[in-house]
C-alpha positions in Angstrom: -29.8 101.2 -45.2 -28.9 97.9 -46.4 -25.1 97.3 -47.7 -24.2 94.1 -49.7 -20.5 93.2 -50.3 -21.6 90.7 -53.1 -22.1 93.0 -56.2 -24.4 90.6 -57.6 -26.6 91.0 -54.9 -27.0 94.4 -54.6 -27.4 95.0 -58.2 -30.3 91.9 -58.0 -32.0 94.2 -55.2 -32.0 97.7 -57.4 -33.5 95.6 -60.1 -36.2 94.3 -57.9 -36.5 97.5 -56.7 -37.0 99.4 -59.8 -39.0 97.1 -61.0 -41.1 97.8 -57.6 -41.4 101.4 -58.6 -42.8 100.7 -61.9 -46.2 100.1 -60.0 -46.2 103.0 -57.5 -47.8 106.2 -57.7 -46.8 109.4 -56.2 -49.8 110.5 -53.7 -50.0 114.3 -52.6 -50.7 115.5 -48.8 -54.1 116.5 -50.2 -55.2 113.1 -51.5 -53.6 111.6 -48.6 -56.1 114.0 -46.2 -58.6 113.1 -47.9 -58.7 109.1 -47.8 -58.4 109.5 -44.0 -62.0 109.1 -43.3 -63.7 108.8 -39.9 -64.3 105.3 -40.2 -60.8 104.3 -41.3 -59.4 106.4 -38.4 -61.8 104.7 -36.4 -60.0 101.5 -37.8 -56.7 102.3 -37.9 -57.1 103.6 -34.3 -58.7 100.5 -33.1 -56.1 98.3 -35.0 -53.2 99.8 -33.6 -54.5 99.0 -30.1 -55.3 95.5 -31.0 -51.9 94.7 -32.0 -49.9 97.3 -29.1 -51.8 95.7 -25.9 -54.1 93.2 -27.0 -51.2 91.2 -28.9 -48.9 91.2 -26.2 -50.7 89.9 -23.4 -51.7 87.0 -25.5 -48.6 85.9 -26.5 -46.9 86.5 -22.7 -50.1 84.4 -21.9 -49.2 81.7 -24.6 -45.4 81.6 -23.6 -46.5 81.0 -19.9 -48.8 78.1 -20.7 -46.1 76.1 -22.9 -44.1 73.3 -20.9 -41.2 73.9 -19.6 
């Protein structure tokens, strides 16, 4: 939760919020099941351990190779 003491602002962020809404679409447990392919687990899966060790190393690798 985000809390703004500037009225302005916060009213600014419903507004871009609710305009946000205006393209959403509720999606059910059933629909969501079924979009969950093999292949886009596969993906996902594959993704998520790109960017959790993959990711990492590289940038401890870039850091180490800058000049001090």
């Amino acid at each position: 939760m985000i809390r703004f003491d500037n009225k302005a602002m916060a009213e600014q962020a419903r507004a871009i919020f609710a305009r946000s809404l205006t393209h959403c679409r509720q999606i059910t447990r059933e629909e969501w099941q079924q979009s969950r392919t093999i292949w886009r687990r596969f993906k996902q899966r594959w993704a998520y351990w790109l960017l959790v060790r993959i990711d990492p190393y590289l940038a401890r690798r870039q850091w180490r190779m800058l000049p001090d």
